[in-house]
C-alpha positions as CSV (number, residue, x, y, z in Angstrom):
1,X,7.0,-2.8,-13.5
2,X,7.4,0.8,-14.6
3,X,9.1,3.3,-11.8
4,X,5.9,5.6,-12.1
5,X,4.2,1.8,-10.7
6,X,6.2,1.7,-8.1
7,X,6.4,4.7,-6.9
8,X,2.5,4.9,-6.9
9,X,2.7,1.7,-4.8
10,X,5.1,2.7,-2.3
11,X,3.7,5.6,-2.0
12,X,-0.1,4.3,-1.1
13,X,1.4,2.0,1.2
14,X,3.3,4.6,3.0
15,X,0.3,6.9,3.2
16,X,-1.5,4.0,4.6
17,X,1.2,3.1,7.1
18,X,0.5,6.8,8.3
19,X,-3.5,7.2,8.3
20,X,-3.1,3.5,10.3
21,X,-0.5,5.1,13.1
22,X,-2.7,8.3,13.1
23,X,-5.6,6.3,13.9
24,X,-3.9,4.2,16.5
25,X,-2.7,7.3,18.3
26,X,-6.4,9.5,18.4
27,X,-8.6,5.8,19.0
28,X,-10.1,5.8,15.4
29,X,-10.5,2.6,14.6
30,X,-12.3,3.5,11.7
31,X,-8.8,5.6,10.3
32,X,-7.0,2.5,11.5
33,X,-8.7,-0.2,9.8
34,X,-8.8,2.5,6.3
35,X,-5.0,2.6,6.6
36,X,-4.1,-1.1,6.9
37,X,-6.6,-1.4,4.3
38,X,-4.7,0.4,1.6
39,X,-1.2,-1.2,2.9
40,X,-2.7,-4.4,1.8
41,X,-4.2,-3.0,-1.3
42,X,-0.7,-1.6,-2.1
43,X,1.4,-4.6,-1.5
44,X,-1.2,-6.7,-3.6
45,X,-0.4,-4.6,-6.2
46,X,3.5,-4.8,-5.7
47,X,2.6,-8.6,-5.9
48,X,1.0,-8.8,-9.1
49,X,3.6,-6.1,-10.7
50,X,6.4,-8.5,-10.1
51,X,4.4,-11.5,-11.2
52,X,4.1,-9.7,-15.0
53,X,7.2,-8.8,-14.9
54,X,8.3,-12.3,-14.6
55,X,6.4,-13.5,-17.0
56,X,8.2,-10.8,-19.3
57,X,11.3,-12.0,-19.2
């Protein structure tokens, strides 16, 4: 998994982690459900980096 990978990862999963808390706070659901959304989307990625890279090795 290249740094540039993870970074992109972390970094989708963090802006989700905000557009979910934003949504919480002003009642959109809508913003809410979007931003757990791309948390999971994230982490799945994460998931499948780490699986090729232990296949690498």
């Amino acid at each position: 998994m290249s740094a540039d990978d993870k970074f992109g990862n972390k970094a989708d999963e963090m802006l989700g982690k905000a557009k979910s808390g934003i949504g919480k706070a002003t009642d959109d659901k809508s913003m809410e459900a979007e931003g757990k959304s791309q948390q999971s989307g994230a982490n799945l990625k994460q998931a499948g980096e780490k699986v090729k890279d232990a296949f690498k090795k």
